[in-house]
C-alpha positions as a LaTeX table, in Angstrom:
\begin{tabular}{lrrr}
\hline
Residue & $x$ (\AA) & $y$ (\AA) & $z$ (\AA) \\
\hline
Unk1 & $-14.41$ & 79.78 & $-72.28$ \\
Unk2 & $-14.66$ & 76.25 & $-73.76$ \\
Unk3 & $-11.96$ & 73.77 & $-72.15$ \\
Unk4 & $-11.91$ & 70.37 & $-73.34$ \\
Unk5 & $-11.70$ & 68.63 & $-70.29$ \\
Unk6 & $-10.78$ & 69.67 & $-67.18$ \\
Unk7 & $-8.64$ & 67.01 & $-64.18$ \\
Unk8 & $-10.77$ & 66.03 & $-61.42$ \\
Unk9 & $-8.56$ & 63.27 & $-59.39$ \\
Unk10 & $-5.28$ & 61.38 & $-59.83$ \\
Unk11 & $-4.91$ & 58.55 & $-57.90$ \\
Unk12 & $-3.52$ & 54.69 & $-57.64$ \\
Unk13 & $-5.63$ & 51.91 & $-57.92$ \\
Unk14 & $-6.59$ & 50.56 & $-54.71$ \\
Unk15 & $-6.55$ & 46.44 & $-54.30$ \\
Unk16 & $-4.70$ & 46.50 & $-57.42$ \\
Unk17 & $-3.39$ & 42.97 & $-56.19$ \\
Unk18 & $-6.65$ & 42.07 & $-55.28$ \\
Unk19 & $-8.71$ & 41.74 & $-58.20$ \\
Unk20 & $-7.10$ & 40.49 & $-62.02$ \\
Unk21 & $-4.94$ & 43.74 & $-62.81$ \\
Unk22 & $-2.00$ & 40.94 & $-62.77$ \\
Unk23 & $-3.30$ & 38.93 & $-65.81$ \\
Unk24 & $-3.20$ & 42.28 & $-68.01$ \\
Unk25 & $-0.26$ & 44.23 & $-66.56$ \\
Unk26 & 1.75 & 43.79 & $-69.32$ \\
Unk27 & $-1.54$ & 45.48 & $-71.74$ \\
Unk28 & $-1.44$ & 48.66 & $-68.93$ \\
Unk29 & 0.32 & 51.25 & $-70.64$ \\
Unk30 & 0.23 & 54.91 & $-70.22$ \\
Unk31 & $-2.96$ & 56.59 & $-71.67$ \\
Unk32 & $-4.27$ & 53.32 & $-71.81$ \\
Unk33 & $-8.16$ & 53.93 & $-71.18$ \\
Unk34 & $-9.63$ & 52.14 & $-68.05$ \\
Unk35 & $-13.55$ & 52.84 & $-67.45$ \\
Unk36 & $-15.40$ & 53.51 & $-64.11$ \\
Unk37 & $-18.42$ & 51.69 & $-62.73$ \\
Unk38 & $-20.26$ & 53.24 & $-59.31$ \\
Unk39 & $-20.58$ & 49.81 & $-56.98$ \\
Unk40 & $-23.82$ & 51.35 & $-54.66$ \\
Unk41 & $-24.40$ & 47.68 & $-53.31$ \\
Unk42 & $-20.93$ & 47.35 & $-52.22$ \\
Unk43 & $-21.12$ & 46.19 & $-48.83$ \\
Unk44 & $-17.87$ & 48.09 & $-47.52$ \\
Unk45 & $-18.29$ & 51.36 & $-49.34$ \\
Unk46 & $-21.61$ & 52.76 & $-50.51$ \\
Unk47 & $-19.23$ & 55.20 & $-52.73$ \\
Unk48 & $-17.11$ & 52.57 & $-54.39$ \\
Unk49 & $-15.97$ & 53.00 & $-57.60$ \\
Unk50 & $-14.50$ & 50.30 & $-59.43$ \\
Unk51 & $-12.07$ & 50.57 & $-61.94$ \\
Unk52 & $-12.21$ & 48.06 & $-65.47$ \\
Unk53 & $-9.69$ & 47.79 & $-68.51$ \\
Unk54 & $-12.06$ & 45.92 & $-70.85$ \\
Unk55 & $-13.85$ & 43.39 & $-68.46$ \\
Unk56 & $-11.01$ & 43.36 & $-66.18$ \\
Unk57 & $-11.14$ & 44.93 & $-62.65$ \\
Unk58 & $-8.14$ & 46.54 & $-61.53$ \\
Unk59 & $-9.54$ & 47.42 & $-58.64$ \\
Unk60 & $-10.70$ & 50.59 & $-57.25$ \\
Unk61 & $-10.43$ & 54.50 & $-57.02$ \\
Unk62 & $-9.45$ & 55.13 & $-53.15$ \\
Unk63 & $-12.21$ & 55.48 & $-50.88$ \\
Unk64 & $-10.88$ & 58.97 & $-49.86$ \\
Unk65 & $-11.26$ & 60.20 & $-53.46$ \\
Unk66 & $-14.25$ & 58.40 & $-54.65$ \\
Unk67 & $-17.45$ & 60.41 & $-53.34$ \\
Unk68 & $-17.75$ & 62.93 & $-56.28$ \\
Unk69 & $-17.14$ & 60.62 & $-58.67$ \\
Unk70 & $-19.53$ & 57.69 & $-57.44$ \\
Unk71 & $-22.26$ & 60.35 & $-57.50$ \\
Unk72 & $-21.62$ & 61.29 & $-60.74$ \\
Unk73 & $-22.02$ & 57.75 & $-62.67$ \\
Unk74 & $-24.59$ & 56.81 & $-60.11$ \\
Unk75 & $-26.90$ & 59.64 & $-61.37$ \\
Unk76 & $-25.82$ & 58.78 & $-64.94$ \\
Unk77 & $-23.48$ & 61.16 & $-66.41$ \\
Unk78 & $-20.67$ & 58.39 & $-66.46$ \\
Unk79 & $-20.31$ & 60.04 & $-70.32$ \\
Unk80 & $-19.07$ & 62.90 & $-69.16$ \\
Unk81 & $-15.99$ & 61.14 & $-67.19$ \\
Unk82 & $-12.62$ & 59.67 & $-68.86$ \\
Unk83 & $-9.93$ & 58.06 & $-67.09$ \\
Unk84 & $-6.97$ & 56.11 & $-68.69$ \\
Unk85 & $-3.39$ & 55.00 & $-66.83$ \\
Unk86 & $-1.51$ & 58.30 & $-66.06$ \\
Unk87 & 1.62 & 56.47 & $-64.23$ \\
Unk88 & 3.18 & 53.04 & $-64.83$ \\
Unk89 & 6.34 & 52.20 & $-61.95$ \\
Unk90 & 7.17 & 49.24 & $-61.68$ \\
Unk91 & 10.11 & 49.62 & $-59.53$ \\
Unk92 & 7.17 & 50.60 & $-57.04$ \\
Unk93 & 4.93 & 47.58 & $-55.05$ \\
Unk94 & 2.53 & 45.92 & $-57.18$ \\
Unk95 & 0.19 & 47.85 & $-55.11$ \\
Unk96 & 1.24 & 51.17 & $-56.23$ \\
Unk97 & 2.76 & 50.88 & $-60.04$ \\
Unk98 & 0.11 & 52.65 & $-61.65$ \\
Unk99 & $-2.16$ & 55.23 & $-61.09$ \\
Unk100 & $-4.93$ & 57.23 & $-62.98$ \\
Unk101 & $-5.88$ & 60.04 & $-64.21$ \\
Unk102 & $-10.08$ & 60.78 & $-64.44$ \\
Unk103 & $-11.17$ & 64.03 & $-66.27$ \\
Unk104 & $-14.28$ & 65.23 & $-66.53$ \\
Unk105 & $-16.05$ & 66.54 & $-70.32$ \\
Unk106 & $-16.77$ & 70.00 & $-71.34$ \\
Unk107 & $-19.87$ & 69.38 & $-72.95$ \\
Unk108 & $-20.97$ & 73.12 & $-73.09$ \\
Unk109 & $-21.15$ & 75.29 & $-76.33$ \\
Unk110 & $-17.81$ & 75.90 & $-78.23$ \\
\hline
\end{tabular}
């Protein structure tokens, strides 16, 4: 049966205040579309997975959830993967306001 996509993770953005997600907060809305870049060389996390809106880094998926999806651009199916802002609260620490949503592609036969 053909599914359009199907949810693989939902998570925040780690080191949110780390990186420049401050200069475009107030462009982050839900569904906004963020993309996902595999780091390999990163020198703390061989998994990392860095997460952009435009040329912006946000910061990163969590290293507990990142595995599956680090092997999947670093093999080169990044096409197959969508993520966009699935949470905005910012009542919540800067830390913690948002949170993503990645899905993966049905690409099979309809």
């Amino acid at each position: 049966m053909y599914e359009r996509s199907k949810h693989l993770i939902d998570c925040h953005i780690a080191g949110f205040t780390y990186y420049d997600g401050l200069d475009v907060i107030s462009e982050l809305q839900l569904g906004t579309p963020v993309s996902l870049r595999s780091e390999p060389e990163n020198p703390y996390d061989p998994n990392a997975v860095s997460i952009y809106y435009g040329e912006t880094k946000l910061g990163y998926v969590p290293r507990d959830r990142n595995r599956f999806i680090s092997d999947i651009l670093y093999f080169g199916h990044g096409d197959i993967v969508n993520a966009k802002i699935s949470q905005h609260d910012p009542e919540a620490h800067t830390e913690y306001q948002f949170r993503i949503v990645v899905k993966i592609s049905d690409n099979r036969d309809k």
